[in-house]
C-alpha positions in Angstrom: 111.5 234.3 179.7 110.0 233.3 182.9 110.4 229.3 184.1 106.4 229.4 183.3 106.6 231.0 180.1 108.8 228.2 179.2 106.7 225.7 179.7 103.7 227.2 178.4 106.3 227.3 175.3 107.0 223.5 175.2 103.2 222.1 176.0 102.4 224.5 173.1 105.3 222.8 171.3 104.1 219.6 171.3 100.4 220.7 171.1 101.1 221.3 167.6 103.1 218.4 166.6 100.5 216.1 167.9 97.4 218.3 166.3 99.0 217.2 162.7 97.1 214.6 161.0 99.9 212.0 160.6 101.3 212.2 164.3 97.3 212.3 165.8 96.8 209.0 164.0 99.8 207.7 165.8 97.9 207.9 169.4 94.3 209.0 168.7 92.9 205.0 168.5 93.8 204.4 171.7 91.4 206.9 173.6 92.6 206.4 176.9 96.1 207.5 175.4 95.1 210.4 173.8 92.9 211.3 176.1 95.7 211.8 178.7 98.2 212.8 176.3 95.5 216.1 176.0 94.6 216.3 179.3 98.3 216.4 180.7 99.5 219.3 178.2 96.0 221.5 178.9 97.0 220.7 182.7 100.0 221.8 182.6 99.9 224.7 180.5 97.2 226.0 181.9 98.8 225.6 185.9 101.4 227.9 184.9 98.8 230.8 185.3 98.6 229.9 188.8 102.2 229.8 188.9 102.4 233.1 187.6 100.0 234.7 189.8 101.5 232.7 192.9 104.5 234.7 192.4 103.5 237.9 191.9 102.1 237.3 196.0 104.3 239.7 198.4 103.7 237.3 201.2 101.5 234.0 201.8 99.0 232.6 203.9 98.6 229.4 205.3 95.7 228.3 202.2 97.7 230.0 199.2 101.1 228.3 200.3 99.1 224.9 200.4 97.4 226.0 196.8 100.6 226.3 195.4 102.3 223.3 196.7 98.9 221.4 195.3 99.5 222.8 192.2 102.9 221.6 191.5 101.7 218.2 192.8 99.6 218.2 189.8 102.6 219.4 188.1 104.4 216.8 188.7 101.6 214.2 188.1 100.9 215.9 184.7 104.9 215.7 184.0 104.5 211.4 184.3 101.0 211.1 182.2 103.0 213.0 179.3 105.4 210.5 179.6 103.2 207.5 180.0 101.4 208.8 176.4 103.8 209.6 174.7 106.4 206.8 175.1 104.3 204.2 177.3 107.2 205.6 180.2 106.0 204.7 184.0 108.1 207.0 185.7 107.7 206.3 189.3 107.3 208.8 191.6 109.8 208.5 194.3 112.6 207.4 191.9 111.9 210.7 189.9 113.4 214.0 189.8 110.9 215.4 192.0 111.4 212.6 194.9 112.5 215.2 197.3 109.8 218.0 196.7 107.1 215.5 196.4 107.9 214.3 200.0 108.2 217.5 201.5 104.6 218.1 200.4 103.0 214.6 201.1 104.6 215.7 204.5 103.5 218.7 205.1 100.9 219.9 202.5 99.1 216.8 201.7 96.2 215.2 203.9 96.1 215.3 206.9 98.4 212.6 207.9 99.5 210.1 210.8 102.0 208.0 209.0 102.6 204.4 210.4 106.1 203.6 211.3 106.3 200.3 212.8 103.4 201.0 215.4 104.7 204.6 216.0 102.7 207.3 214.9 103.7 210.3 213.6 101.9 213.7 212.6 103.2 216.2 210.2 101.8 219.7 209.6 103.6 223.6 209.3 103.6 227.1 210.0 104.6 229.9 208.1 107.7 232.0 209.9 107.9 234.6 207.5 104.9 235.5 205.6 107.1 237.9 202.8 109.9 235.7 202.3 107.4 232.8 202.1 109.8 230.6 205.0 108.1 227.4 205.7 108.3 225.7 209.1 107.7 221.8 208.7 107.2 220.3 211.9 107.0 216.1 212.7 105.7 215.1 216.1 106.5 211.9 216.9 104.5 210.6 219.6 107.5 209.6 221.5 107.7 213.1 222.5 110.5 213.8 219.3 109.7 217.0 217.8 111.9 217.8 214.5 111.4 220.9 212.3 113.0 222.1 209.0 112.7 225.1 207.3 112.6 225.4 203.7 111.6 228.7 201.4 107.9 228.0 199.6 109.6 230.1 196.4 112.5 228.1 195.8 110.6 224.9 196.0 108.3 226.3 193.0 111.0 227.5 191.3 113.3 224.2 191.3 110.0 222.2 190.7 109.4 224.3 187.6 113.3 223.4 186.5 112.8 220.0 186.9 109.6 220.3 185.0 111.6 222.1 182.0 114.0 219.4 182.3 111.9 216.6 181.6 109.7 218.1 178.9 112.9 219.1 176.9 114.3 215.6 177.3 110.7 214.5 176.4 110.6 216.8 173.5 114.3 215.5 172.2 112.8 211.3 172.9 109.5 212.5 170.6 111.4 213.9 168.2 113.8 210.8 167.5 110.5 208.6 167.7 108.2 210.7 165.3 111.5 211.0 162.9 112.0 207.1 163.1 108.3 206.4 162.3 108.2 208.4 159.5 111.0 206.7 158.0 109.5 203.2 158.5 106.2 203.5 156.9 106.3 201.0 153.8 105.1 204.1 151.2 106.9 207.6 150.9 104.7 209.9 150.0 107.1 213.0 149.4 108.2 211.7 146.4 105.1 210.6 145.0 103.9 211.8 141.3 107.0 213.8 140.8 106.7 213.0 137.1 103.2 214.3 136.8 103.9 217.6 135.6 106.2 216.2 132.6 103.7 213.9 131.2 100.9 216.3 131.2 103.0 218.9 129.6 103.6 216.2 126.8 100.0 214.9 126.6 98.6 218.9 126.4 101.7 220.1 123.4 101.9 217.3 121.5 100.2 214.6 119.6 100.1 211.9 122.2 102.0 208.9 120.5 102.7 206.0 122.5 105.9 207.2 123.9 103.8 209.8 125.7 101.1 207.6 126.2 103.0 204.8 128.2 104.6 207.8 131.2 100.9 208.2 132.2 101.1 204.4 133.4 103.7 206.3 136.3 100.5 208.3 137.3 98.7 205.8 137.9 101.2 203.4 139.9 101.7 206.6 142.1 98.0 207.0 143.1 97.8 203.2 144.4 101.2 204.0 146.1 99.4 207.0 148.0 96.7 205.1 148.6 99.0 202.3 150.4 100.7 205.4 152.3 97.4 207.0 153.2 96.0 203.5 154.5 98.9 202.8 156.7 99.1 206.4 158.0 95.0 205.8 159.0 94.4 209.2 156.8 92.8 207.2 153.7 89.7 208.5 154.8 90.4 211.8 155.1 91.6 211.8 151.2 89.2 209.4 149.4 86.9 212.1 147.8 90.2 213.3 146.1 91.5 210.1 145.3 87.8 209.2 144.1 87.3 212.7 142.0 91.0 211.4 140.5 90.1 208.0 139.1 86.9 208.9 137.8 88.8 211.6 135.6 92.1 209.3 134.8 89.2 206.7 133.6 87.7 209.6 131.1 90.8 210.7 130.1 92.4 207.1 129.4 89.1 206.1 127.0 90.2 208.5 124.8 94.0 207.8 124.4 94.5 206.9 120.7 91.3 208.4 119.9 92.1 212.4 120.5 94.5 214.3 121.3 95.5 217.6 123.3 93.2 219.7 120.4 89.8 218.0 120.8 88.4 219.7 123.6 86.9 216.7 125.7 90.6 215.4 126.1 91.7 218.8 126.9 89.1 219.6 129.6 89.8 216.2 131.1 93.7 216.2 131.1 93.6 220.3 132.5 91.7 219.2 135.2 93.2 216.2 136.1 97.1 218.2 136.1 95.9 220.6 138.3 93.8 218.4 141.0 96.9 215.8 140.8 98.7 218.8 141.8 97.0 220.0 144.5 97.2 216.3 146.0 100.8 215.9 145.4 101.3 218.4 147.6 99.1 217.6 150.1 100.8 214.5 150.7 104.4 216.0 150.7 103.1 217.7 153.9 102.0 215.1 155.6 105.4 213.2 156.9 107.1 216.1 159.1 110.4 216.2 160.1 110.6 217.4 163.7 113.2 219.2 165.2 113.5 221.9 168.1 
């Protein structure tokens, strides 16, 4: 797997952690949040293409090597707004991982530059000295008369930008993990575990006569369904489920009218406890998937 395949592996990672309903609510109401949170993974996923087609380049020219120092700039800025969504991180530039490369480009690559230094100007540009092996030339003219120059190799820039990149979205990965996992454990209402006597007390009330005994487990049922609809309201999915929720209490209503008054054999009581089983069903499992529990 190729450094950029990698992290077209993790952004997709954590595009679908944050695409599920319960982890979305999490950062959606804030806009600008979630707006940068999509913006930074769909930047840098999709800069690994130019990555990618960077390095399949025999040599470079003076425009692509400044392309593809731009692009890990963008990288790099892309690499901090993930962080700043995510965990409300500021990772400053200069104190980050990528101090070294970012200065090399603000130097050479970036705009056109005469950088003050106590009233002595400076200017910064480069050459390319070998067009194959991609060997940059970084030249600082100091208007003393000081020339300076370094060379440095445009590939292995890219390539340890790209580690450093890998770095920080797996460390990001392993901080989102622990903070999804800690959420889900605080919400007031678990919702795995709700109406896990459902199926017992609608096998009783459709095989036998339903006598009190039977009668009084259904009161479970309905403590359950204000319990998901705590869960659901604290989550911010209640709307998403309130036609279920609804289409449930109009048929527990129906079906509780006639408690004491038929049983599993009449056919109104039957009709209204089948459906009720199965929908109660399909919405107990529903809300088992909603917490997940992330790991690599």
């Amino acid at each position: 797997m190729t450094a950029e395949e990698e992290i077209q592996k993790l952004t997709g990672w954590f595009f679908d952690r944050i695409n599920t309903p319960v982890i979305e609510g999490l950062y959606i109401g804030d806009a600008m949040v979630w707006d940068t949170l999509c913006a930074s993974l769909t930047n840098l996923n999709d800069l690994q293409r130019a990555k990618t087609e960077y390095a399949a380049l025999g040599s470079v020219n003076h425009l692509e090597a400044i392309g593809i120092m731009q692009a890990i700039y963008i990288e790099q800025d892309c690499t901090f707004n993930l962080y700043a969504a995510l965990f409300g991180t500021k990772i400053k530039p200069h104190e980050s991982k990528y101090s070294a490369i970012r200065e090399l480009r603000n130097q050479a690559f970036g705009h056109p530059s005469e950088l003050g230094r106590k009233g002595v100007f400076s200017q910064h540009f480069f050459d390319i000295t070998d067009r194959p092996r991609q060997l940059i030339k970084i030249i600082n003219w100091e208007c003393s008369g000081d020339i300076n120059s370094a060379h440095i190799s445009l590939q292995k820039i890219v390539a340890d930008n790209s580690a450093i990149t890998i770095l920080y979205l797996k460390d990001a990965q392993t901080d989102f993990i622990t903070k999804i996992n800690q959420q889900m454990k605080a919400y007031q209402i678990q919702l795995g575990g709700l109406f896990s006597g459902a199926s017992y007390t609608f096998s009783k009330l459709l095989t036998k006569e339903n006598g009190r005994v039977v009668i009084d487990t259904y009161d479970s049922i309905e403590q359950d369904l204000a319990a998901a609809v705590t869960g659901l309201a604290e989550r911010k999915l209640l709307d998403d489920y309130q036609r279920d929720i609804d289409v449930i209490r109009f048929l527990s209503a129906r079906l509780q009218l006639l408690f004491g008054v038929q049983t599993h054999r009449d056919i109104e009581f039957y009709a209204y406890a089948v459906s009720l089983r199965r929908l109660i069903e399909e919405f107990r499992k529903s809300l088992a998937e909603i917490d997940p529990v992330l790991v690599k």
